[in-house]
LODREN-694620 format. One record per atom (N, C-alpha, C): z, x, y negated. Coordinates in steps of 0.1 Angstrom, whole numbers, padded with zeros to 4 digits, always signed. Layout:
<nodes>
ZXY/...
</nodes>
This chain:
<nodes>
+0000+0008+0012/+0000+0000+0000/+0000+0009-0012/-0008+0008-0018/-0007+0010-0035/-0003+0004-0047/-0005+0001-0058/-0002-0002-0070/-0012-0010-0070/-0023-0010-0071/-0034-0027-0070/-0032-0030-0059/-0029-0030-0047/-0028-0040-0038/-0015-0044-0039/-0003-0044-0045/+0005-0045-0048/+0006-0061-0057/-0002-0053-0069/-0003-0063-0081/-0011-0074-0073/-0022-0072-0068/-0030-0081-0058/-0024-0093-0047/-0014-0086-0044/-0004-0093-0033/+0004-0107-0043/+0007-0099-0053/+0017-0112-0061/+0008-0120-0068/-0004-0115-0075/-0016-0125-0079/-0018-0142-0062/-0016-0134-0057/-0018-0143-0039/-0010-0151-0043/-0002-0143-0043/+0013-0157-0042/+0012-0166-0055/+0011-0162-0064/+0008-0172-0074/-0002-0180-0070/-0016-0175-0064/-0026-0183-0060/-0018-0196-0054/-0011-0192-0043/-0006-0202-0034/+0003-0211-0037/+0012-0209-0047/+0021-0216-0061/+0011-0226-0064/+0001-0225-0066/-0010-0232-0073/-0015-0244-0062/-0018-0236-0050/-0025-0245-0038/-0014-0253-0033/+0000-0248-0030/+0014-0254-0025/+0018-0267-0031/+0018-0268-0045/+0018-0274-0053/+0010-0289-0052/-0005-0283-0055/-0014-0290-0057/-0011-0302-0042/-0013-0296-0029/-0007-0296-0015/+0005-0308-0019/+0016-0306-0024/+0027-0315-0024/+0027-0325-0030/+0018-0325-0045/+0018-0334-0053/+0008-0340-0056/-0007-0337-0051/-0017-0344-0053/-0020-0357-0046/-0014-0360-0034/-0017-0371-0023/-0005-0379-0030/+0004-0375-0035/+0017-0386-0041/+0011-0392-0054/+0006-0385-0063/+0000-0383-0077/-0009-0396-0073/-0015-0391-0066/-0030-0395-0065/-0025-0415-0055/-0018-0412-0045/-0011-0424-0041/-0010-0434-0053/+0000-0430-0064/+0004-0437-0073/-0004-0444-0081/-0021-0439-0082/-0028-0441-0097/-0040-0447-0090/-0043-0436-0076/-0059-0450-0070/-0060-0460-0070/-0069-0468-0075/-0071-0483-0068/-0068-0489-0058/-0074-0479-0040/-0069-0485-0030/-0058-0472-0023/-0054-0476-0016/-0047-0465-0009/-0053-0453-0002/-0064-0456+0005/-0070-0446+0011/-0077-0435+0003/-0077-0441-0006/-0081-0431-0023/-0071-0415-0021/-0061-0418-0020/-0046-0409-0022/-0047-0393-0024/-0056-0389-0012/-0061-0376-0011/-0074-0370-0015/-0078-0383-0026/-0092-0377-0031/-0089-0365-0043/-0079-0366-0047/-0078-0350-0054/-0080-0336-0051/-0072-0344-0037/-0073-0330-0030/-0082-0325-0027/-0092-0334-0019/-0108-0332-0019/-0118-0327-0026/-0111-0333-0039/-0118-0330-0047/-0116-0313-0055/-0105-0314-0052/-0101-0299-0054/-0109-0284-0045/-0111-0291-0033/-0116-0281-0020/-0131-0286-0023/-0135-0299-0028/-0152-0297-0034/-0157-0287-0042/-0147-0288-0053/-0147-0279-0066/-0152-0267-0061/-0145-0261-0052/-0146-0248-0044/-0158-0247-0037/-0161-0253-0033/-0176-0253-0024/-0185-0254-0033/-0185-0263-0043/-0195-0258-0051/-0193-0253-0061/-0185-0242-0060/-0182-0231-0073/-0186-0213-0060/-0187-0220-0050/-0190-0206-0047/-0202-0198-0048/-0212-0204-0049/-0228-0198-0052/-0227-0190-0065/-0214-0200-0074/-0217-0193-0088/-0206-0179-0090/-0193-0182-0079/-0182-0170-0078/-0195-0161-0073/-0199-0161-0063/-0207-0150-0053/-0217-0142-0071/-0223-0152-0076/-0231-0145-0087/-0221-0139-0095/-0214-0145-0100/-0201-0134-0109/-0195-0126-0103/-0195-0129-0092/-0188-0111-0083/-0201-0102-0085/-0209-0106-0076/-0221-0092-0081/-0224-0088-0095/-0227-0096-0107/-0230-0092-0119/-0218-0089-0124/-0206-0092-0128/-0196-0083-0133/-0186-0081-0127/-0184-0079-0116/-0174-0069-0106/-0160-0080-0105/-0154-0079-0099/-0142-0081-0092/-0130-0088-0103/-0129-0080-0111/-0120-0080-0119/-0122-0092-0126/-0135-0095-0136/-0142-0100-0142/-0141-0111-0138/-0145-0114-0127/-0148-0126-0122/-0135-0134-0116/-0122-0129-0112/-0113-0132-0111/-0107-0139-0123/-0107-0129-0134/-0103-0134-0143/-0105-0147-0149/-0118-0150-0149/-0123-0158-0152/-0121-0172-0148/-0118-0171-0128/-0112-0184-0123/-0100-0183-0127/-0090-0175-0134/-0072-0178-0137/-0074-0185-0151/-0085-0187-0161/-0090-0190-0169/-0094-0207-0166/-0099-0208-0159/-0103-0220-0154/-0090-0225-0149/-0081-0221-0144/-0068-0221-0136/-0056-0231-0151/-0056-0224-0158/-0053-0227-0169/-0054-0238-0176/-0066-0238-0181/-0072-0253-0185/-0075-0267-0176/-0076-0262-0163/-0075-0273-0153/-0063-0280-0151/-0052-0270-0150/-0037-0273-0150/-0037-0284-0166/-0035-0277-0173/-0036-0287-0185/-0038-0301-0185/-0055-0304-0182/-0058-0312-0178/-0056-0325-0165/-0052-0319-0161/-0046-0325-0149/-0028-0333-0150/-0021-0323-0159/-0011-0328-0170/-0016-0337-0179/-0024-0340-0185/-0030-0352-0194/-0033-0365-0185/-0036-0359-0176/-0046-0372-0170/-0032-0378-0157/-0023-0372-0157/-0009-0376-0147/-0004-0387-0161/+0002-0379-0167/+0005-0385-0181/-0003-0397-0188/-0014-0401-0182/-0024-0410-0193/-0023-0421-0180/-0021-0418-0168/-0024-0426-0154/-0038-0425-0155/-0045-0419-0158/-0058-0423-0156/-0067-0411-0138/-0067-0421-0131/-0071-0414-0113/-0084-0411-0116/-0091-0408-0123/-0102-0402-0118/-0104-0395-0132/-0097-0390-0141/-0096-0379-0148/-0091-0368-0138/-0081-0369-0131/-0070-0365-0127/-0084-0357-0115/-0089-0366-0110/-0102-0359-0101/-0110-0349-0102/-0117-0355-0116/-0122-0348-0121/-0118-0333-0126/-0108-0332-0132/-0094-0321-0131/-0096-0314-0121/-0092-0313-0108/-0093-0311-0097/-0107-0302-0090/-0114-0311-0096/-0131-0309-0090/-0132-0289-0096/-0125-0295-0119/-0131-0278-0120/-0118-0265-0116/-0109-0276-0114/-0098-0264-0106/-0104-0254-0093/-0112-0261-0088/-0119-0255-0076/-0123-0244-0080/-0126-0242-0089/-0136-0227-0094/-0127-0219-0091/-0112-0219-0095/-0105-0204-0093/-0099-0207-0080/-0100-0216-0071/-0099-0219-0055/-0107-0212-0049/-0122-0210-0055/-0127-0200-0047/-0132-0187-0054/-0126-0183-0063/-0124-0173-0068/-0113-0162-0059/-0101-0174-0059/-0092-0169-0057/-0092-0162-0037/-0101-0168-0034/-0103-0173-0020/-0106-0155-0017/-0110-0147-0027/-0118-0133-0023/-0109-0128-0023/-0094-0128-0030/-0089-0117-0028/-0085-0112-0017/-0084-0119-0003/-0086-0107+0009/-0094-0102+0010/-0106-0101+0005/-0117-0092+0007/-0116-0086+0001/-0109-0085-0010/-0109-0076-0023/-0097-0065-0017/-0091-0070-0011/-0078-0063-0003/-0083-0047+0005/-0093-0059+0014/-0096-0046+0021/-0104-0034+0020/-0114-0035+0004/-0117-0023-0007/-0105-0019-0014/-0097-0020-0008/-0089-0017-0018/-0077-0002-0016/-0081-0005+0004/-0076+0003+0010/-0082+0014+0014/-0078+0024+0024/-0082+0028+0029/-0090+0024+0042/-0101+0029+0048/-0112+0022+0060/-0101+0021+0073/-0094+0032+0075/-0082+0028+0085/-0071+0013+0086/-0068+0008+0070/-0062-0001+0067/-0061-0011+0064/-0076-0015+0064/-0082-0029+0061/-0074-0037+0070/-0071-0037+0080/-0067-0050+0086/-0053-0053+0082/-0047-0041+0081/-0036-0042+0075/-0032-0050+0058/-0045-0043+0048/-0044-0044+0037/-0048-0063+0038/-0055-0069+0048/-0059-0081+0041/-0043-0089+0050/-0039-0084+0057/-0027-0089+0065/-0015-0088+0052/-0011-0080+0047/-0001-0080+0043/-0004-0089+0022/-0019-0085+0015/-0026-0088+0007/-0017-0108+0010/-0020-0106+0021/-0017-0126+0024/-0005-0129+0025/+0001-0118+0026/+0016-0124+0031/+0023-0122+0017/+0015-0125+0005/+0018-0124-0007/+0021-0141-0007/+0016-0144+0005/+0019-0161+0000/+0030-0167+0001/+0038-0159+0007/+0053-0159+0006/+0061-0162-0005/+0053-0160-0015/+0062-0165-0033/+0055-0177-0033/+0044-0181-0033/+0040-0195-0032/+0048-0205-0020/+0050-0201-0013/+0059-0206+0001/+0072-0214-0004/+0077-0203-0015/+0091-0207-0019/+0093-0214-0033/+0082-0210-0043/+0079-0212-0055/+0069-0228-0055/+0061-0231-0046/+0054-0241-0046/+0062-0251-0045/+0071-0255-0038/+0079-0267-0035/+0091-0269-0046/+0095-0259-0045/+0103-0258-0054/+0102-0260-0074/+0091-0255-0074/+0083-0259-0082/+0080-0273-0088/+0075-0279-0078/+0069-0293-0078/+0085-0304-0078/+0094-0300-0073/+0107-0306-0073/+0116-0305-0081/+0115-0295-0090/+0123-0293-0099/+0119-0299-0114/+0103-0297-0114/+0094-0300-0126/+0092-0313-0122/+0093-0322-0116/+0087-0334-0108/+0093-0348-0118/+0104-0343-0131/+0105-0354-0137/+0106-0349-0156/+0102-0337-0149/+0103-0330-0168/+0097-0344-0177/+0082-0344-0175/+0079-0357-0184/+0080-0368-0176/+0075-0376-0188/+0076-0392-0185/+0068-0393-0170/+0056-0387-0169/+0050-0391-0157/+0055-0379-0144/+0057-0393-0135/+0061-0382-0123/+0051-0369-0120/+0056-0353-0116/+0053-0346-0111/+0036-0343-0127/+0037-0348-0140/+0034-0342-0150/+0031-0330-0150/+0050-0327-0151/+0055-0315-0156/+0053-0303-0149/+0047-0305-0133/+0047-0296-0123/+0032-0290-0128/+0022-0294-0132/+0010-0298-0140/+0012-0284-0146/+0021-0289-0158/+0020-0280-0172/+0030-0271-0164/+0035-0266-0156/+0041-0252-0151/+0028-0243-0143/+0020-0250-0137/+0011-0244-0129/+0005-0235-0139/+0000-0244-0151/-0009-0232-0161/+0005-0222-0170/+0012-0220-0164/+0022-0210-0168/+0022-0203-0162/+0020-0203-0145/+0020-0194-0137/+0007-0188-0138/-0002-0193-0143/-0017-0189-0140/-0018-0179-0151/-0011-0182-0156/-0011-0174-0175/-0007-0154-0166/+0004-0162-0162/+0012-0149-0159/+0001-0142-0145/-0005-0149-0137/-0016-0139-0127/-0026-0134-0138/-0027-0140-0146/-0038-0135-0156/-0037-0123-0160/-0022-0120-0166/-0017-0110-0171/-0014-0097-0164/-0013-0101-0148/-0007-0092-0138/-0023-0084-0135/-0032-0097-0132/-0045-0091-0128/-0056-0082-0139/-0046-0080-0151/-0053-0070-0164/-0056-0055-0156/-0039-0054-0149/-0038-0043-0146/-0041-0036-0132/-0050-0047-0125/-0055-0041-0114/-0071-0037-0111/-0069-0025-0108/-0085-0020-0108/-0090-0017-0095/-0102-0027-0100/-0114-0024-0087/-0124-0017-0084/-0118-0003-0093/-0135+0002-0093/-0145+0001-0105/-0150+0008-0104/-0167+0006-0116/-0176-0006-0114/-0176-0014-0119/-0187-0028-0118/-0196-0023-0114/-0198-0029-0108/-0213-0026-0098/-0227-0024-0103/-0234-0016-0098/-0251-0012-0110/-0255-0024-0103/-0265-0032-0113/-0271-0038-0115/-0283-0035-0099/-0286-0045-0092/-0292-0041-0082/-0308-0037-0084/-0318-0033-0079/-0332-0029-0081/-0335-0041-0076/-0352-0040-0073/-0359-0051-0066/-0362-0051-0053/-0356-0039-0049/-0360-0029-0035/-0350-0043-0025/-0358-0046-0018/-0351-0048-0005/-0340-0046+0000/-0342-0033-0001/-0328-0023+0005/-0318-0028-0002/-0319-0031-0015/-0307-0033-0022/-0294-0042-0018/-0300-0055-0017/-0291-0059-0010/-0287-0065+0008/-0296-0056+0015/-0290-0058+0030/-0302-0067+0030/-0296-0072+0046/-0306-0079+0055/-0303-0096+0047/-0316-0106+0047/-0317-0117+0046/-0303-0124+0050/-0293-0133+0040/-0280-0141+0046/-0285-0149+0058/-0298-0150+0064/-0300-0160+0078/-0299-0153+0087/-0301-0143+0087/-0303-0131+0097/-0287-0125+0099/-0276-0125+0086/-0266-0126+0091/-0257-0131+0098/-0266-0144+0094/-0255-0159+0097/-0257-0162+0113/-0269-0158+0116/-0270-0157+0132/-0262-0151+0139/-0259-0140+0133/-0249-0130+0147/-0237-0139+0149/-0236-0136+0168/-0225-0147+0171/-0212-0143+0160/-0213-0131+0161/-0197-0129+0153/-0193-0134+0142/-0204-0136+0133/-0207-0142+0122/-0203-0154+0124/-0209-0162+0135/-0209-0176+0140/-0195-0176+0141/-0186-0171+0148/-0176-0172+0153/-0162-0175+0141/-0167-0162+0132/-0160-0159+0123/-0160-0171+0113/-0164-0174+0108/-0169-0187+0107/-0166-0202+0105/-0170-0201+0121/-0159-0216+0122/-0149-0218+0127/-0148-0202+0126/-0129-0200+0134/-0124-0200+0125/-0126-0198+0114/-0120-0198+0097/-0119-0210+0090/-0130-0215+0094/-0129-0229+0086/-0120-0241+0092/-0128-0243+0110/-0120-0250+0118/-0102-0251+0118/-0097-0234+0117/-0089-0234+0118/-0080-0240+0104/-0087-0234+0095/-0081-0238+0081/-0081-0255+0081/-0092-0259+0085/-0093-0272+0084/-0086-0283+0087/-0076-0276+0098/-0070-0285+0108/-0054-0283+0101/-0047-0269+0093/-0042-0268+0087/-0041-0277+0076/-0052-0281+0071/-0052-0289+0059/-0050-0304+0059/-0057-0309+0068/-0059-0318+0075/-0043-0325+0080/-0035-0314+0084/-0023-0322+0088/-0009-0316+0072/-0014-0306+0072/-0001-0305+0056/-0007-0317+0047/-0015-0315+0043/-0023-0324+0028/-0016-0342+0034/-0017-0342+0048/-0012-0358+0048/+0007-0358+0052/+0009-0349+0053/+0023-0347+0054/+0033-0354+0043/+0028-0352+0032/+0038-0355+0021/+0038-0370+0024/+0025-0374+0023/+0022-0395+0025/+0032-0396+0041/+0027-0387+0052/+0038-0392+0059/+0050-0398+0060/+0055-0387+0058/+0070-0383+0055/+0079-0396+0047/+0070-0397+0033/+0074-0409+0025/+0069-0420+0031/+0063-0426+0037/+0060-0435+0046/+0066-0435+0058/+0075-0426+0062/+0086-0426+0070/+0101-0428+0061/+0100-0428+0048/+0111-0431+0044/+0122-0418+0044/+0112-0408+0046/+0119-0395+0041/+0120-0388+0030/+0129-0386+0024/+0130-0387+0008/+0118-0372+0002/+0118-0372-0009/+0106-0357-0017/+0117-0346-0012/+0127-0346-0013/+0134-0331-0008/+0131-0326+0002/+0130-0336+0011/+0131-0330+0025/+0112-0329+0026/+0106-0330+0022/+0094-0331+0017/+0091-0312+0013/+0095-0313+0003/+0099-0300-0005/+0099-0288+0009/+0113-0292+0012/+0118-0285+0025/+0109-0281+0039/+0107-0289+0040/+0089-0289+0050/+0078-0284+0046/+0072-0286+0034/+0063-0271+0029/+0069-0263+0022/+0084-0258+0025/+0083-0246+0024/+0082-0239+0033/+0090-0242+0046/+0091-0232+0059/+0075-0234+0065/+0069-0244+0063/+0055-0242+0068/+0048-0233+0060/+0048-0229+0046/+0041-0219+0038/+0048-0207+0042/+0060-0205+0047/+0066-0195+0054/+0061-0190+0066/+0055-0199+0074/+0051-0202+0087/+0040-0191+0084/+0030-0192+0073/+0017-0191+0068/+0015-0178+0067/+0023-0173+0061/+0021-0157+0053/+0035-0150+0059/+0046-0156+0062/+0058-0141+0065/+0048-0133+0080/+0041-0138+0089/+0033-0129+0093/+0023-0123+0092/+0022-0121+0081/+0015-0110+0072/+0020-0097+0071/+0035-0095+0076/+0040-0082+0073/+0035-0075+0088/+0031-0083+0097/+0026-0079+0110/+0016-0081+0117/+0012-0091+0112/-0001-0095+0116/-0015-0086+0121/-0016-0078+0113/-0027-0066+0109/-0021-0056+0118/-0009-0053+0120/-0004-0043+0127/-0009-0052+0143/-0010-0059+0148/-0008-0067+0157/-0021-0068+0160/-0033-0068+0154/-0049-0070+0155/-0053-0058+0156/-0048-0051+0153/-0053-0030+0152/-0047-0027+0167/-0038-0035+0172/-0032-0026+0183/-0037-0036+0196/-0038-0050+0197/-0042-0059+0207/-0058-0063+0205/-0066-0059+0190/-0077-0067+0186/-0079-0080+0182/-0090-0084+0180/-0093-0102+0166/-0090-0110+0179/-0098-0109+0186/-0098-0120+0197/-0086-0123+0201/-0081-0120+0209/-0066-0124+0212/-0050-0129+0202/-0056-0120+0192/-0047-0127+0183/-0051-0141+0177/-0064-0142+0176/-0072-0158+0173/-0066-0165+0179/-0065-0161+0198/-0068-0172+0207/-0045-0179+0205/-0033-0168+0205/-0025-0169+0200/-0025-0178+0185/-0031-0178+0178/-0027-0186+0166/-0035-0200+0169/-0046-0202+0178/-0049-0216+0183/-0042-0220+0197/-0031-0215+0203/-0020-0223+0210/-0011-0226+0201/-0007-0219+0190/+0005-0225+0181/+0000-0237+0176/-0010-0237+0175/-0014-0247+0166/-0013-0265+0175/-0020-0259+0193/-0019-0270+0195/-0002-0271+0198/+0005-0261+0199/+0017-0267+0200/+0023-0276+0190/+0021-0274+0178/+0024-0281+0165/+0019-0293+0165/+0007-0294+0173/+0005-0307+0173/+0012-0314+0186/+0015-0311+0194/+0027-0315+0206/+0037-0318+0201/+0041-0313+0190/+0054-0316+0187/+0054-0326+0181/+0046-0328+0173/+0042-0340+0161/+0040-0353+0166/+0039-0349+0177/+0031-0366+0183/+0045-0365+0196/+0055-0357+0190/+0067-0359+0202/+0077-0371+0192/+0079-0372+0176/+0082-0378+0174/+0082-0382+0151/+0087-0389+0148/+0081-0388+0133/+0098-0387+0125/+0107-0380+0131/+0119-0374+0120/+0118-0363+0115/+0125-0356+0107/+0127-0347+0095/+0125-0334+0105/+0133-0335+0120/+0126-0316+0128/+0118-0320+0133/+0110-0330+0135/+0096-0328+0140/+0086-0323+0129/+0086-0331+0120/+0078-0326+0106/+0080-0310+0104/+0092-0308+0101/+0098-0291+0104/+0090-0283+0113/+0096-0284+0127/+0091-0275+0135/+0075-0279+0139/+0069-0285+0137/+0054-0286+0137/+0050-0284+0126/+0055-0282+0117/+0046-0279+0101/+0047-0263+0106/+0057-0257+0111/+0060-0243+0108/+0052-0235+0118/+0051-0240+0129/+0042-0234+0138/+0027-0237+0134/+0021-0246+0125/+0010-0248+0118/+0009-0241+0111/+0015-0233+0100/+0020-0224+0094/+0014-0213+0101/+0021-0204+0111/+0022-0195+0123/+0007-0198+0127/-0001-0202+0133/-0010-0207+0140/-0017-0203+0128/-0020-0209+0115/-0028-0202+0105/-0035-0191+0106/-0022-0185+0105/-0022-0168+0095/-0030-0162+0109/-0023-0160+0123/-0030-0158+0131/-0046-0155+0135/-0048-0170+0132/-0062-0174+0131/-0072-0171+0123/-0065-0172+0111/-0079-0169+0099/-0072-0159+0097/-0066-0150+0099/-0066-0137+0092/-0074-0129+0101/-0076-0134+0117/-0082-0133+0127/-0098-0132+0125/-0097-0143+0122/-0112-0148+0114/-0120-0133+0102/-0110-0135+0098/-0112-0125+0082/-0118-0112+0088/-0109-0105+0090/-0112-0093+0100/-0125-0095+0109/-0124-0103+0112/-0137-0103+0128/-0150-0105+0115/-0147-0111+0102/-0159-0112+0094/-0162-0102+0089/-0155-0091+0087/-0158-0076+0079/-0168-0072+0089/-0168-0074+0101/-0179-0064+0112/-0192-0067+0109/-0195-0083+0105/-0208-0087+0104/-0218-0086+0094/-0209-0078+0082/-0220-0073+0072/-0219-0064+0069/-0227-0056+0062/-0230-0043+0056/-0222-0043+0042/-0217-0032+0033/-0217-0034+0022/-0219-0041+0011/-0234-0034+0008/-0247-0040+0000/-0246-0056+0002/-0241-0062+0018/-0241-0079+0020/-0234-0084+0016/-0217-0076+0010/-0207-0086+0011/-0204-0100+0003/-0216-0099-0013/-0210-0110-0020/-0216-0123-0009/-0234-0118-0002/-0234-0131+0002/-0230-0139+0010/-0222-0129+0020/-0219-0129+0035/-0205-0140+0029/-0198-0131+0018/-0188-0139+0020/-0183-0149+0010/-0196-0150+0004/-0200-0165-0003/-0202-0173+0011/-0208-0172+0018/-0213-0181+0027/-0206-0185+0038/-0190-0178+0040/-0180-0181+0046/-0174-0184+0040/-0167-0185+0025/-0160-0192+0019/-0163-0202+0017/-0182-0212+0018/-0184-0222+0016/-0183-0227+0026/-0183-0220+0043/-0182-0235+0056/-0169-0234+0052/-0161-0227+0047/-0139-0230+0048/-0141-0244+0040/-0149-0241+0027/-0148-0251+0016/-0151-0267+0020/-0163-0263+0029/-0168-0274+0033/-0161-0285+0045/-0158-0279+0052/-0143-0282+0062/-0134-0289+0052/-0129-0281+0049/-0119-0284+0040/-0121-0300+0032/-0130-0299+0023/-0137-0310+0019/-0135-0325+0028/-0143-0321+0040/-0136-0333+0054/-0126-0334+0052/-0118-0324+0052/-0105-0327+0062/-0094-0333+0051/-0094-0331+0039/-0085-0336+0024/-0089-0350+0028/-0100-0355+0027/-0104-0371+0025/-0097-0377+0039/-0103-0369+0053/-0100-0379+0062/-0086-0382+0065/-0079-0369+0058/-0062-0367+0062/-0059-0381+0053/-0062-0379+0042/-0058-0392+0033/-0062-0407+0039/-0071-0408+0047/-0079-0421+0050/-0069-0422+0065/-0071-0415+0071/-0065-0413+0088/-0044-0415+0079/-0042-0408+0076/-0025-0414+0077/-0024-0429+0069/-0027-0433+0060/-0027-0445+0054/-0034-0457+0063/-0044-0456+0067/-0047-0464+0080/-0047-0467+0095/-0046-0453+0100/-0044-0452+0114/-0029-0447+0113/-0026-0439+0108/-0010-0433+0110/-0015-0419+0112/+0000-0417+0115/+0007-0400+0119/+0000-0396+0131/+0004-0405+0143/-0001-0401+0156/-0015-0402+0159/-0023-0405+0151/-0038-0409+0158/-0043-0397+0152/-0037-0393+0137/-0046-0382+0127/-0040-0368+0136/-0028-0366+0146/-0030-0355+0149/-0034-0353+0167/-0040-0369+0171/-0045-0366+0182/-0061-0361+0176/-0069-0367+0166/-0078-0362+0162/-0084-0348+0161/-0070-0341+0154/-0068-0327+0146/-0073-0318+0164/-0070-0322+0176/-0073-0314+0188/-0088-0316+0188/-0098-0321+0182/-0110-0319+0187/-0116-0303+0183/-0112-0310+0167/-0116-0292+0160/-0108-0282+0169/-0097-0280+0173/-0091-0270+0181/-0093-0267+0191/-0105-0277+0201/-0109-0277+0213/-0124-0267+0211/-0131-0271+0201/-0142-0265+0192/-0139-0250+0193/-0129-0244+0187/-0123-0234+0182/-0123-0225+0196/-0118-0230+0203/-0111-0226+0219/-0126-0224+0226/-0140-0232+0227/-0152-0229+0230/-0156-0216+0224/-0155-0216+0210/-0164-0201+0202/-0159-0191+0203/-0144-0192+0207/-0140-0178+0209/-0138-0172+0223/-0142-0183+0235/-0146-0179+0243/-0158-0172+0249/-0168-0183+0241/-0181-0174+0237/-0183-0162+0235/-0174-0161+0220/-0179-0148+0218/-0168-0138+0228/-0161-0142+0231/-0157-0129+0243/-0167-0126+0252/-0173-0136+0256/-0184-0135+0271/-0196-0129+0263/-0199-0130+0251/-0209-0120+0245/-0206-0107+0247/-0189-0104+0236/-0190-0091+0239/-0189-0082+0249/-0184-0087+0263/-0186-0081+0278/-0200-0084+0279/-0207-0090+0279/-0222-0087+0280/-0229-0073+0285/-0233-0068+0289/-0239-0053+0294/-0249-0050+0280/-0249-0044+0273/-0263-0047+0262/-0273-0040+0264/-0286-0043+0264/-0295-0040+0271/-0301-0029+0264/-0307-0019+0272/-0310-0005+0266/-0326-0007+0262/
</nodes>
């Protein structure tokens, strides 16, 4: 670890202050002010849209003005989104409040690079480590997001307002942190030559690993989202109070990133594959537990091993994606993985909101096993690839 990966690591956690937050209080927010009920989680959605289609334009602002630049620029957007999003809580008006949401997305996938930024940042021996530990920055959002949203949840007149106008406080302050971290010389301006930037993004997107990496990233994120994002509606639909609400994303954002301090250590010494295939049993265990019953330690110990099951998995993911491109490839390669996460994601905010308000608890997490059965095919795949004999 250095001094920018350092400052990098707490920029994370603020990121995830931001997403934790948004996470606890946009399906309640949003509950309060839609029209119909199954509306509830269109913030959220709309938040992980924002991001999907803000990545074509992050991927262009990473290559034309470097790292730094372009980051900055989503804590900027971070800022005035928060804002806005505080106006439109305060005004009751639900589809300002969306709209809000939609441009917050920009620094959702802005934000989304800094493991990749992590692993330039290291040494070529340490990448797995640097984007392992880089994440386990989410550990201040883990504790700061909930707590956040619960403490701020009556500053103004409108519920969870004031959690709004804290977020662009914290964003202020990654802003300020991220002055001081350097990535290097902005990138020269590329030639016309071919070579310049690598092989055609179709030609990457083929390789199984590519494939794998992929929708092991998204899938898995997906199913994460999918069951925290409808958690909060749960919970209060079970008649379990916002604290204990609070209390449940925090040990599940715990769940997320405290194996970050090992994680990377643990991929370097056993490899991607196996640690993947470990973070998709936790996961279906999380869902075992969940559908074992709907009190305060089931929510608990199934949010937490969802959590666990994560970091596993997509950090899993992350790593197995560094193999599939070249340098020269990285904005597009991983523009184009941050957009299937985004795109997943997208599904899974709306259906979590439509699936718990209509069907319930139990049906949205017998669902959540399809994508995890998906998951459990491609990475068997790609194991049977890589024993493959490769032909001379």
């Amino acid at each position: 670890m250095n001094r920018n990966l350092w400052l990098l690591t707490i920029c994370q956690g603020l990121f995830l202050t931001n997403n934790v937050t948004f996470m606890a209080i946009n399906g309640l927010v949003g509950l309060s002010l839609a029209p119909f009920g199954w509306m509830a989680t269109l913030p959220l959605m709309a938040y992980v849209v924002g991001g999907a289609m803000s990545t074509v334009l992050v991927s262009q602002t990473q290559s034309r003005y470097g790292r730094k630049a372009s980051f900055q620029m989503g804590l900027g957007v971070a800022v005035l989104s928060a804002l806005l999003c505080c106006y439109a809580a305060n005004s009751k008006n639900f589809w300002l409040l969306v709209a809000a949401t939609v441009v917050a997305g920009y620094y959702n996938a802005n934000a989304q690079l800094y493991r990749f930024a992590a692993a330039e940042l290291a040494a070529p021996a340490f990448k797995e480590k640097a984007i392992s530990l880089v994440m386990a920055g989410g550990l201040l959002g883990a504790v700061l997001g909930p707590n956040l949203a619960s403490k701020t949840r009556s500053l103004l007149d409108a519920p969870f307002a004031g959690a709004y106008l804290a977020l662009s406080v914290v964003a202020l302050l990654a802003m300020a942190l991220m002055a001081y971290v350097s990535f290097g010389p902005k990138p020269i301006k590329a030639s016309s030559s071919a070579l310049s930037s690598g092989r055609p993004l179709g030609e990457i997107m083929r390789q199984p690993v590519f494939i794998v990496a992929a929708a092991a990233g998204a899938l898995g994120y997906g199913v994460m989202n999918l069951l925290m994002a409808s958690t909060p509606i749960a919970m209060q639909m079970c008649g379990l109070p916002f604290s204990s609400v609070a209390w449940v994303l925090e040990w599940h954002v715990i769940g997320m990133f405290a194996p970050g301090f090992f994680t990377g250590h643990l991929i370097k010494r056993y490899g991607t594959l196996p640690i993947m295939a470990i973070g998709l049993a936790l996961n279906i265990g999380c869902v075992l537990i969940a559908l074992s019953g709907i009190e305060f330690k089931q929510f608990l110990m199934a949010l937490f091993l969802l959590g666990l099951g994560w970091n596993f998995l997509f950090t899993g993911a992350t790593t197995l994606a560094l193999t599939a491109y070249q340098p020269e490839e990285k904005d597009k390669a991983q523009g184009a993985l941050n957009f299937c996460v985004f795109a997943v994601l997208a599904i899974s905010s709306l259906t979590s909101g439509v699936l718990v308000t209509t069907q319930g608890w139990t049906l949205l997490n017998l669902g959540s096993l399809v994508p995890l059965s998906l998951t459990a095919l491609l990475l068997g795949w790609l194991a049977f690839q890589q024993r493959k004999p490769q032909n001379l």
